[in-house]
C-alpha positions, 0 to 999 in steps of 0.5 A: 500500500503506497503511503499518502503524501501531501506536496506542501508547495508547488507552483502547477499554473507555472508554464513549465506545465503547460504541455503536460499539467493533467499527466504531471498530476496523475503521476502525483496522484498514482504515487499516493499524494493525495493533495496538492496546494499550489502557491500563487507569487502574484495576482495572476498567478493567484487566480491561476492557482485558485482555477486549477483547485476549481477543477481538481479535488487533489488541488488547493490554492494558496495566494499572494505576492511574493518579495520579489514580485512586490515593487509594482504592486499597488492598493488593488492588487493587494485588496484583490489579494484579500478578496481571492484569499476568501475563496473556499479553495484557498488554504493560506496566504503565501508565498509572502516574506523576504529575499535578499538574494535577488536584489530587483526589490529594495528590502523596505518596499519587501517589508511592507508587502510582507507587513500588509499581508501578515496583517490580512493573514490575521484578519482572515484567520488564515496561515502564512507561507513564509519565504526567506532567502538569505532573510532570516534575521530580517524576518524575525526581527520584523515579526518582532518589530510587529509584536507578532510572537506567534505564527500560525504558518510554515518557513518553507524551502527550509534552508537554515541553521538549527538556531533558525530552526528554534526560532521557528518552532518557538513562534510555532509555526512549522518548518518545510523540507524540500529537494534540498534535504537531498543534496549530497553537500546539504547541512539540512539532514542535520537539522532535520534529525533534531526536529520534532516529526511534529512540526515537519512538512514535506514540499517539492516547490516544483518546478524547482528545487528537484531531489536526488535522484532526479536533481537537474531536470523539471521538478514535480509533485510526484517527487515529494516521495523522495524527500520523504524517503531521504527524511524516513533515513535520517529519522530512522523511520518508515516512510509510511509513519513520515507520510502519516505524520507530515500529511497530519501537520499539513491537514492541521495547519491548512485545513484540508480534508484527511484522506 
């Protein structure tokens, strides 16, 4: 019996899947992932993301504007944003954060994006998806700026130190391991054995961030089977009980239906 998965993160309405989306979901669906939540960066690829939960059960949306997409953002993409969050298809706010490594966007123009939509999270009573590359402090310090001590969300793409990670977890959001966990250089399965199984979810970022073995080609939510695999091994557990409990983090954060 194959164990049912949940794929975290994954940007489907991207064109990388244009010529095969339908097959590119079945292949998922045949390994046992049993849900996708696919992650809008912008307002039309937040629309896109809702249509596609529109027309598949597996599929839910998460929406809004990432750091690096905020410069030309203006009050009516952000009131658009509000209202797309309200559809019964839409689980989090996300991706939403701060990246320091492309530098197109100046950091303040990233905080106040990141601000406003934290805000709308509240409001909404939805979870947050969290974005940060090479942004960490600068993420924790605005929350603190915010007097934001608690965070119902997850950091994902996770790629910092256990000092990060203990950060994370005293707010009480959950942490997201991608294709990264499998890299043969990465640090991140020793901060991944001193994780609570808990607070762990499992994400592909697909198209992006492709695990071993399949490292250097289009990336795909069929492959969160093999970030499970590479976190069974450094948890010394069988991939059914890392399924069992990360599809169970995902449910309880997101809201989505087990099974």
């Amino acid at each position: 019996m194959k164990p049912t998965l949940i794929d975290t993160h994954a940007h489907l309405q991207l064109q990388h899947f244009d010529e095969d989306r339908d097959a590119v979901i079945r292949r998922a669906v045949d390994v046992g992932v049993a849900r996708i939540i696919t992650i809008g960066t912008d307002v039309a690829s937040s629309r896109m993301a809702i249509a596609l939960a529109e027309k598949d059960e597996s599929i839910f949306a998460a929406v809004g504007i990432h750091p690096t997409d905020c410069d030309n953002s203006a009050d009516a993409d952000f009131e658009e944003i509000h209202q797309l969050a309200q559809h019964p298809r839409v689980v989090a706010i996300g991706e939403i954060g701060l990246d320091y490594y492309w530098k197109n966007v100046p950091p303040e123009v990233q905080r106040k994006a990141f601000v406003r939509q934290l805000a709308m999270a509240r409001e909404l009573k939805k979870p947050v998806i969290i974005h940060n590359r090479e942004a960490g402090e600068a993420i924790l310090q605005t929350l603190r700026e915010e007097n934001i001590h608690e965070l119902r969300g997850v950091f994902h793409c996770f790629s910092e130190n256990m000092d990060f990670a203990r950060h994370v977890l005293e707010l009480g959001s959950y942490i997201s391991f991608t294709g990264n966990l499998t890299y043969k250089k990465s640090t991140l399965p020793e901060v991944a054995a001193l994780i609570p199984l808990d607070r762990i979810m499992l994400e592909t970022d697909a198209p992006f961030m492709t695990p071993v073995p399949y490292r250097g080609k289009r990336n795909e939510p069929a492959n969160v089977v093999h970030i499970a695999e590479k976190l069974g091994e450094i948890k010394k557990l069988p991939v059914a009980e890392i399924a069992m409990v990360t599809s169970e983090n995902a449910c309880r954060l997101f809201g989505l239906p087990q099974g």
